[in-house]
N, C-alpha and C positions, 0 to 999 in steps of 0.2 A: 491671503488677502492680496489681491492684487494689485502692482506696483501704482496703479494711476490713483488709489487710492489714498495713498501717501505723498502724492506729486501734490493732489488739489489739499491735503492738509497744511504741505509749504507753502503753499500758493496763498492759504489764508493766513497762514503766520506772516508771510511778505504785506499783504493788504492790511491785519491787526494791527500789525506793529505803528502803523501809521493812523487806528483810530485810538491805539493807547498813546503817542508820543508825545503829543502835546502837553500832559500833564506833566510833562520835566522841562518844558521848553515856555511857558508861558513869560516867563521872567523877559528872558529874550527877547521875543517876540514881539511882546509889550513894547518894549525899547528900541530895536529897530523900525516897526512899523509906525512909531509916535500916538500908539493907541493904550488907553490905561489899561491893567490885568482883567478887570472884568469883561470890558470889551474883547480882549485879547479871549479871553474864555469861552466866548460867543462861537469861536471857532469850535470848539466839540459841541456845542449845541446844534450849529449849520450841519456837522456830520451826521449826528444823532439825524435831524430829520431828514436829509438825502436817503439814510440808511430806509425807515419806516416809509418813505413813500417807492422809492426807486423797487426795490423786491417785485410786487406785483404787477409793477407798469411795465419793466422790463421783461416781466415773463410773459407777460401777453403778446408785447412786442416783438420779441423773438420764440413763439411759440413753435414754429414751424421750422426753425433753423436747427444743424444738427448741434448737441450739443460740445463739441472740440471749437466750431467756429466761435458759436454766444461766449464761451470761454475767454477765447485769443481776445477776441474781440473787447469784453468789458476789461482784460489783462493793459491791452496795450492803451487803453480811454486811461484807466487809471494809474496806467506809467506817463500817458501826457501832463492830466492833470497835475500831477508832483512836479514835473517838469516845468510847467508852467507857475506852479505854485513858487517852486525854487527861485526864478526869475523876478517873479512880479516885487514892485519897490511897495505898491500899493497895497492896503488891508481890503479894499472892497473887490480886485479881482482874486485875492487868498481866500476870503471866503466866499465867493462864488465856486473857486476851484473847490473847496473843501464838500462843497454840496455834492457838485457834479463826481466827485471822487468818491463819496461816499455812495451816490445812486448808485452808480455802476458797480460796487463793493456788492451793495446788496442782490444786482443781477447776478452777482458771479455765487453770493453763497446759496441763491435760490437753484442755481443749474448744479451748482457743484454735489450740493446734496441731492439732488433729481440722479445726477450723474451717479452718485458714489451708490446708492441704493439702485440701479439700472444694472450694477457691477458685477452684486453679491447674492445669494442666495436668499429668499429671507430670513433664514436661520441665525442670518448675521450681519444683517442692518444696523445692531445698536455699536454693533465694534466699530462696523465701515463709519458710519455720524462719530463713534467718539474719536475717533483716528482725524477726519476733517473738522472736528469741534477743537479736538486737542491743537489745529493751529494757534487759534485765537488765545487758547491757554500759554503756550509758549510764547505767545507775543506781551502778554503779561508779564510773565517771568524771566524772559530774557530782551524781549524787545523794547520794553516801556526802560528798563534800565540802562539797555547797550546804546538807544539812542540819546537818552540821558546824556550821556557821556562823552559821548559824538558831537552833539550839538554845545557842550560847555568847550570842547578845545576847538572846534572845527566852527561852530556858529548854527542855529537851527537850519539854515539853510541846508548844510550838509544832510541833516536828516532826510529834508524831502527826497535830495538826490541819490540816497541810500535807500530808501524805500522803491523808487521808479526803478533801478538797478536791481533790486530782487523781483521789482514783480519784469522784468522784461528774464529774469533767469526763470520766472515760472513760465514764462508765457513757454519759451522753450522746452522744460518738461511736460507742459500740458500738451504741445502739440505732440511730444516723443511718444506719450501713455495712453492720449486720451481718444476713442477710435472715432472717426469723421462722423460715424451716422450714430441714431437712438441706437439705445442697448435693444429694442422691437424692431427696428428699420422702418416702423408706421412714423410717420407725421400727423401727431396730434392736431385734435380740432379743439377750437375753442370752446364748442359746446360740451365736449367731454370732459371738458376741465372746467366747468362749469358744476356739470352736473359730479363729480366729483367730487366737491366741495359743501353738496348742499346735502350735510350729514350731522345732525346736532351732536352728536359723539365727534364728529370733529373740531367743531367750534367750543366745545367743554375743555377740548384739548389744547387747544389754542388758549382759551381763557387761564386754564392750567397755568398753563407756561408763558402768559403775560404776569400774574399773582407770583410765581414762586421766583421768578427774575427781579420781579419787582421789589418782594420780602429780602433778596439775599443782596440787589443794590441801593436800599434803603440806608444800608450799614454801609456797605462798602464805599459808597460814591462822599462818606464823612468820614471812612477810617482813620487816615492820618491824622488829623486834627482830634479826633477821638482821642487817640494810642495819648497823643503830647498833653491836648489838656486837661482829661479826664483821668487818666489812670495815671499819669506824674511817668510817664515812661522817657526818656532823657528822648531829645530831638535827634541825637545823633543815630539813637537805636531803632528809630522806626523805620528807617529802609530796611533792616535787618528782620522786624518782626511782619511786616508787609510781606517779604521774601517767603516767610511760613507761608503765608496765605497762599503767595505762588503754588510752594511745594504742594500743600495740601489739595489744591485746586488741579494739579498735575498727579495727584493719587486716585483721586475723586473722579476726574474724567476716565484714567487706565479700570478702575474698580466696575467705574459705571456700566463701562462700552463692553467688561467682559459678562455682566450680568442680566442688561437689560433685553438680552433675545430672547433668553429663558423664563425669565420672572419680570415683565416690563412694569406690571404692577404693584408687586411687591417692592420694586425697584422706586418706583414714585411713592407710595407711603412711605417707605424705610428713610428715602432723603428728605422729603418735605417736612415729618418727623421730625427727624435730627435736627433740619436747618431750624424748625420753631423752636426747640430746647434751645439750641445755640443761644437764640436771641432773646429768649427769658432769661439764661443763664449773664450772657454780656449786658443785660440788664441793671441786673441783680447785681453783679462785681465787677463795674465799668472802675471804680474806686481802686482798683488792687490788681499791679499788673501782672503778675503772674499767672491767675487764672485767665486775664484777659487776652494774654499773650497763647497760651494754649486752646484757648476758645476762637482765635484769630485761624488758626492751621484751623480748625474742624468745621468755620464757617465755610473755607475754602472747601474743604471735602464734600461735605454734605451740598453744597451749595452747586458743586460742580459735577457729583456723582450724577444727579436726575437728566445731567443735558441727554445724555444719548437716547436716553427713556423717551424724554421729550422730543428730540430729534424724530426719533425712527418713527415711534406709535403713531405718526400723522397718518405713514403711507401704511401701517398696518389697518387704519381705517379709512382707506381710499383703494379705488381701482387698483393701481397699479404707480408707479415712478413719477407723480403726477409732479409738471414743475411748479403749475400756482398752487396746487398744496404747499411745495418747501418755499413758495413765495411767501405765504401769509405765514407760515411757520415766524420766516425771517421775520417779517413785520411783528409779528406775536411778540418775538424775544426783544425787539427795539421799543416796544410801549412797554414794557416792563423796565427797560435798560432807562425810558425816560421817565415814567412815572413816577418810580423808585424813590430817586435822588430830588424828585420835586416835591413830594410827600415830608421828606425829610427836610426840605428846606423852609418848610411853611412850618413846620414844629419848633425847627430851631429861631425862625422869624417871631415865632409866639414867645419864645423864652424858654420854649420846657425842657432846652438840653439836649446834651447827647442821649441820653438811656431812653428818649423816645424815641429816635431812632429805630432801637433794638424793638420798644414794642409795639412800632409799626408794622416793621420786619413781621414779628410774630403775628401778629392778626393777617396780613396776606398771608404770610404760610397755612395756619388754619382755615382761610379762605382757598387755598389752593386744593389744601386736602377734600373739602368739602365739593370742590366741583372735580376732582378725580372721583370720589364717590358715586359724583352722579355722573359720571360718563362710564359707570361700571353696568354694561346691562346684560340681563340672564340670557338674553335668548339666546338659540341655536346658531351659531357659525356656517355661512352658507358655504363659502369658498375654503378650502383644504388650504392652499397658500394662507391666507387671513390667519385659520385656525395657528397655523406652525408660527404665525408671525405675533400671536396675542396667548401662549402657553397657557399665561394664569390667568388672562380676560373675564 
């Protein structure tokens, strides 16, 4: 695998860790800014939508640039913005910065994944996505807690500062690893990336992987509050059991990325699967925390084995390294990242509990399965690359 492939994986754990941090720093924030928690919260929502619009806009816009510059480039926007965010006394220039930090995040994971599949053979796409997915995992399990901790002795503001500091150490790997022109040396046109796109096996695909994001953050984006008030789990212990979730979410990506080139479809029913049992089972024994605590790691497994699947399969159904493919990809997984957690909030707005959650979760997973089904079609495989790249298609 080659080393730039690992460079742009730190580069999204550097950018991650700043769309998971907030969730330890809101207290803070709150207090310094003179804005109450929910407002204060508004902040990952401004990111959420930077994230879903920026992808696409930025890949058109830098469509013709090679991909090391689009790189540097969204690198060093989003080491200002933190910069800028650091400084600001103000909530309304923080979450101006938090949008614009976020667009350019999602320029970067649209090129980075154009990039990491431009690198590799197709035989091994789903490893190159889960090794640059596996950032965002890490940023989970080590960044969401290390800035935690940062920002209680040092003040959130530290956080930002730590964030701009790693992404200016990426920008420097990226320029070490990552080579000035396209992996073809063409310069894409917009109309091939156009016509690229316009593949209903693509858009199933897409739909896929809004539905099974959406099923596995329906749970997730209420866990903690789950773990304490539902299963009687002591408050003290659910950082610890949250950690599972990490762990398992860092089995689930390793598992995924090494299976998904060969079997990418058996790879999506096996997960999508799993993650629906999951969520009948967290259902069914939300009350009892022992199983709920072991059903915690499996959500993470199951839930994070399909990313690579998901990842790769775009360009397995496209020309070729196509960027506004891995644009709308991004966009894909951010309407699921938001829908998720807004599905869940209208349930528990209604009254009916955490264990709805679980069987929301479940019904998008079943809805997911059923639109991988229909993006399953018999015909003949024209292109030999395609075929190596869709095994069990």
């Amino acid at each position: 695998m080659p080393l730039a492939v690992y460079v742009l994986g730190l580069a999204i754990f550097a950018q991650g860790t700043s769309e998971m941090m907030l969730a330890g720093l809101l207290p803070q924030m709150s207090a310094d800014l003179g804005v109450s928690v929910p407002d204060a919260g508004l902040l990952i929502s401004a990111f959420a939508v930077g994230m879903l619009v920026g992808a696409p806009v930025l890949a058109v816009l830098t469509l013709r640039w090679p991909h090391r510059r689009s790189l540097l480039a969204f690198l060093a926007l989003f080491a200002l913005m933190h910069a800028a965010g650091a400084l600001t006394p103000g909530y309304g220039v923080l979450f101006a910065t938090r949008v614009a930090a976020a667009f350019v995040y999602a320029g970067f994971w649209a090129v980075a994944a154009a990039a990491a599949i431009g690198l590799v053979p197709a035989n091994a796409r789903g490893r190159a996505m889960g090794i640059v997915a596996g950032g965002l995992t890490l940023a989970t399990v080590l960044g969401l807690p290390a800035g935690t901790v940062l920002g209680q002795h040092f003040g959130w503001r530290s956080v930002f500062w730590a964030v701009a500091a790693m992404s200016l150490a990426a920008m420097a790997g990226v320029a070490a690893t990552v080579r000035g022109g396209r992996p073809d040396e063409a310069a894409p046109r917009l109309r091939d990336e156009l016509r690229a796109m316009a593949r209903r096996r693509l858009w199933l695909s897409y739909a896929t992987t809004s539905l099974a994001t959406g099923a596995l953050l329906v749970i997730f984006g209420y866990l903690g509050a789950m773990l304490e008030d539902t299963t009687g789990i002591p408050e003290r212990w659910v950082p610890a059991v949250l950690a599972l979730y990490g762990a398992g979410s860092l089995v689930g990506i390793a598992f995924g990325g090494r299976i998904a080139d060969t079997r990418p479809m058996g790879t999506l029913y096996g997960g999508i699967a799993g993650l629906v049992a999951v969520c009948v089972a967290l259902a069914l024994t939300l009350g009892s925390a022992v199983p709920a605590t072991i059903l915690v790691f499996l959500l993470g497994l199951f839930g994070f084995a399909i990313n690579p699947a998901l990842n790769s399969r775009v360009f397995a159904l496209s020309d070729a390294s196509r960027t506004l493919v891995a644009a709308t990809s991004t966009s894909a997984f951010n309407v699921g990242i938001t829908a998720g957690p807004w599905l869940g909030g209208l349930a528990l707005d209604a009254g009916a509990g955490y264990s709805s959650t679980a069987w929301i979760g479940a019904g998008l997973g079943v809805a997911a399965l059923a639109v991988v089904a229909l993006g399953r079609e018999r015909r003949p495989v024209r292109r030999e690359s395609e075929a190596r790249a869709t095994v069990d298609a």
